[in-house]
N, C-alpha and C positions, 0 to 999 in steps of 0.2 A: 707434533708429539704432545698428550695431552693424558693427564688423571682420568678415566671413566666417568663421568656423571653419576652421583648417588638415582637410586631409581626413582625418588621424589621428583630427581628435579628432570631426569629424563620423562617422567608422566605431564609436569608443568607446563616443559618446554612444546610438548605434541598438541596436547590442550591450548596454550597460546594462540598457537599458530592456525586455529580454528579447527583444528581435526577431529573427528569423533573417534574416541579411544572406548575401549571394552576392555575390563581387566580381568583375566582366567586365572581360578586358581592362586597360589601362593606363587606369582609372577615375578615379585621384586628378590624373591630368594631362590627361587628353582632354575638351577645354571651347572653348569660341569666346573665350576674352579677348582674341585678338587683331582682333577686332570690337567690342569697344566695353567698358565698365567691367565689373568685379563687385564690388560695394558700393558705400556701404555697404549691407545689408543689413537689413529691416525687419518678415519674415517669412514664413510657411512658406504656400503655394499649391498646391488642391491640384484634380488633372484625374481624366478619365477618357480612359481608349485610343481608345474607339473602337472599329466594328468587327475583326476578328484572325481568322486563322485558325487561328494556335495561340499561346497564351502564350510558347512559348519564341522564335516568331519575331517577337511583341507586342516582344520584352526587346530581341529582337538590330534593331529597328528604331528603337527610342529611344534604340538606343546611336549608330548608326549614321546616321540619318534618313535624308531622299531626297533628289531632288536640288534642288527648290524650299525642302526647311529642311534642311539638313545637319543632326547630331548633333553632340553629344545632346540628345535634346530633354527633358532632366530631370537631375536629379541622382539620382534612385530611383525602380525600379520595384517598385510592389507587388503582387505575383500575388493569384489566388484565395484560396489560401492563407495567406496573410497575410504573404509571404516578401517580404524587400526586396533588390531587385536593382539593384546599386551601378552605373551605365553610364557620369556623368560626374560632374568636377568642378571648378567656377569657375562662368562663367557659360555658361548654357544655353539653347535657345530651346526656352524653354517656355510664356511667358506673355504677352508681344508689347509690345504698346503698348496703355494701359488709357488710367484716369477720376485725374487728379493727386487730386484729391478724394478719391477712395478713397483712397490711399495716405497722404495724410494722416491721414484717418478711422484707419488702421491704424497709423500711428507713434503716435497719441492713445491708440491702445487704445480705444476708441468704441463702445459696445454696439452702434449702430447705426448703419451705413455709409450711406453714400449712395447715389443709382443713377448707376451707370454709363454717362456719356451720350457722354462723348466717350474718345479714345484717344491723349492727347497726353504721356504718361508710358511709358517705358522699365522695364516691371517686369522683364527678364530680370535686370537690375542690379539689383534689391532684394527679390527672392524666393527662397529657397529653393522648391524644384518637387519634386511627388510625381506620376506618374498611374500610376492606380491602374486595372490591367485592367478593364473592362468596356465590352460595345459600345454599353451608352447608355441600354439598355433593360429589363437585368437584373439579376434580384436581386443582392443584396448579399449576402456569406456573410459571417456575424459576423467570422469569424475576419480576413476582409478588413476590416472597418472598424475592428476594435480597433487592428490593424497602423497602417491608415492617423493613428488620434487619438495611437496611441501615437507616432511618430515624431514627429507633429507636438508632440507635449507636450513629448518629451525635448528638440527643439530650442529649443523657447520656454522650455525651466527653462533650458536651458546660458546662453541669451543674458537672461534674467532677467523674459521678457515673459508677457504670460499670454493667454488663449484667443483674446482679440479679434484678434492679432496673425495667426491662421489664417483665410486665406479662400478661397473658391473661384474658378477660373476666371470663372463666371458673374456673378460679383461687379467683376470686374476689367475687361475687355472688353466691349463691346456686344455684341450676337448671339450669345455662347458660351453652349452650353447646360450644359455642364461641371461640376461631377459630378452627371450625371443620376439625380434618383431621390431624394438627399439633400437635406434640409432642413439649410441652411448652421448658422442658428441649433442647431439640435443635434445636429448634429456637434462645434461647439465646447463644448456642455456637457460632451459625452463626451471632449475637451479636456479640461478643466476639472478632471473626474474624475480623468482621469489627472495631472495637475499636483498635487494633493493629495498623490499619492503622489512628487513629485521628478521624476515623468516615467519611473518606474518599475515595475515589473509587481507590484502589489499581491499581500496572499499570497496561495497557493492556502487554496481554502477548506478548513476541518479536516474530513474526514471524518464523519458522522455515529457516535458512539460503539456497537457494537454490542450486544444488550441480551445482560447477564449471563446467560451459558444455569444454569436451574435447579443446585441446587447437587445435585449425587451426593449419594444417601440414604446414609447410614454403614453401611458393611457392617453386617452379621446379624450378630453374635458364633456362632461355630461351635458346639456344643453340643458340651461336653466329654463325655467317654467318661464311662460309667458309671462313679462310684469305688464299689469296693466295699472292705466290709473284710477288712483283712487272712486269709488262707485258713491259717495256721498253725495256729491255736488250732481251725480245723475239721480238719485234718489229724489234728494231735495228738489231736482226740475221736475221728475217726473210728480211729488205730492201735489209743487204746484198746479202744474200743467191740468191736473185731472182736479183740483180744489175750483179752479178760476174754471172748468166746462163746466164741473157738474153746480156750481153757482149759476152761473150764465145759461146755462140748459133752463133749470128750475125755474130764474127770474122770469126769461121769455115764456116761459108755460102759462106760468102765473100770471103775465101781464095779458095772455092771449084770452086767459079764458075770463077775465074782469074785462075786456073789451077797451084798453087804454096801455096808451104810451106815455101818459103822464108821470111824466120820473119825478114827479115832483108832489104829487097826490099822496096824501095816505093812503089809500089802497095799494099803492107802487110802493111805497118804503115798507107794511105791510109781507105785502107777498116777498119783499129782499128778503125781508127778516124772516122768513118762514122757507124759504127755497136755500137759508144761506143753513140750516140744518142739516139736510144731506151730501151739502158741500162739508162741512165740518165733519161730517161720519166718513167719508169718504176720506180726507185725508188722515183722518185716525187711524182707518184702519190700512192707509197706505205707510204708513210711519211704523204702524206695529208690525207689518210684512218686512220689513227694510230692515227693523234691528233684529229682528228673531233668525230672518233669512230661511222661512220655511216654505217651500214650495204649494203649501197649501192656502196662501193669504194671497189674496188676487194679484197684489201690485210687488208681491215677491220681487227683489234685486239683489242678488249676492253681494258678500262684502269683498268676495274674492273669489276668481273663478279657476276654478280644477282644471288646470291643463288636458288630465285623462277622462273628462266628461266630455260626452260628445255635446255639440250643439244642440 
């Protein structure tokens, strides 16, 4: 047995518990209390619409009602979707006149209620009211019944009651068939569940971890250029080599055509000294090939050879 919730904190407590709420109209004041009490209150009841031709005119007639039940005939409506639609609040005619037994059974908290024989108790004064679209006969979309456990949990944590204290039309009333399809007993499990968590939207589940993609094989190491050694010391043979022919060439020329091997004659020292001139231009110009490194000087030798040049 409990004070009603201010409609603040009944909007809070729906919002909490992860619901998407829609508020119609002047919702937190449009109620019947000047027809008879609201409270106290002893728990949360819950319907189904009924046939509809559209959800949105399902909402705008439970705000509104007709003219044999004026509105509203609920404090929320819960769409397909699992959307709750705020229409009134105080008391509402939603639940009628039930079984005192029940509602006893339900202040007890009582795993198991009684049957509903007679209809001599005022549940609009001690229920909170949910109906939950459907015309009676159709499936249930999950996303609709989590909605429906869920509101009902958050109201039973705020007021400190637990699952038993949710029950169905059908439970309340003789003749109601209300909510068709559902098995009351577990619905309230699904209560239940939700009360574990405070009446709150448990966490989303962790993604499963995606599996480590292979690791990159470690680059190649690049093959470094050929080292070769250093070309100087072949330079400097090859100046020589071609300084001592083209001396050696000349002298023997020179010595052939004076008619003498006299390496001792001035005409011999002579033609050295005269053959040892093209020897000298010769290594000159092997030397200037060597540091320039242009392929245009006869005795051209790189100083370093290009891997990507062909031989």
């Amino acid at each position: 047995m409990a004070t009603p919730l201010v409609a603040d904190r009944f909007l809070s407590a729906l919002k909490g518990a992860g619901l998407g709420v829609v508020e119609h109209g002047t919702w937190r004041t449009h109620n019947r209390n000047t027809h008879g009490n609201w409270g106290p209150v002893n728990g949360v009841m819950i319907h189904h619409t009924g046939p509809y031709s559209s959800e949105k005119d399902m909402v705008e007639l439970c705000r509104t009602g007709y003219q044999d039940l004026p509105g509203p005939l609920c404090h929320g409506v819960i769409d397909r979707a699992g959307t709750v639609h705020l229409v009134g609040y105080g008391r509402t005619n939603h639940a009628g006149m039930g079984d005192t037994d029940v509602l006893l059974a339900v202040i007890a908290e009582k795993t198991t209620l009684p049957r509903d024989n007679k209809a001599d108790m005022d549940g609009n004064r001690h229920f909170y009211g949910f109906e939950c679209i459907n015309a009676g006969n159709q499936p249930w979309p999950t996303a609709q019944l989590d909605a429906m456990a869920r509101a009902a949990a958050t109201i039973c944590h705020v007021h400190g009651w637990n699952e038993n204290s949710v029950i169905g039309h059908k439970e309340w009333q003789p003749g109601k068939p209300d909510p068709g399809g559902i098995d009351m007993d577990g619905f309230r499990a699904r209560v239940a569940r939700h009360l574990k968590d405070g009446g709150r939207p448990g966490p989303a589940p962790r993604p499963h971890p995606k599996p480590n993609p292979d690791p990159k094989p470690a680059p190649k190491p690049k093959p470094k250029p050929n080292q070769e050694h250093d070309p100087m010391p072949q330079a400097l043979a090859d100046v020589a080599e071609r300084t001592l022919a083209t001396y050696v060439q000349s002298l023997l020329g020179l010595m052939a055509a004076s008619s003498t091997t006299d390496m001792v004659s001035l005409s011999a020292w002579q033609a050295a000294a005269v053959s040892a001139i093209p020897a000298a231009l010769s290594a000159l110009k092997s030397t200037a090939g060597t540091a320039l490194g242009r392929p245009g000087t006869a005795s051209w030798l790189p100083s370093k050879r290009d891997p990507t040049t062909p031989n």
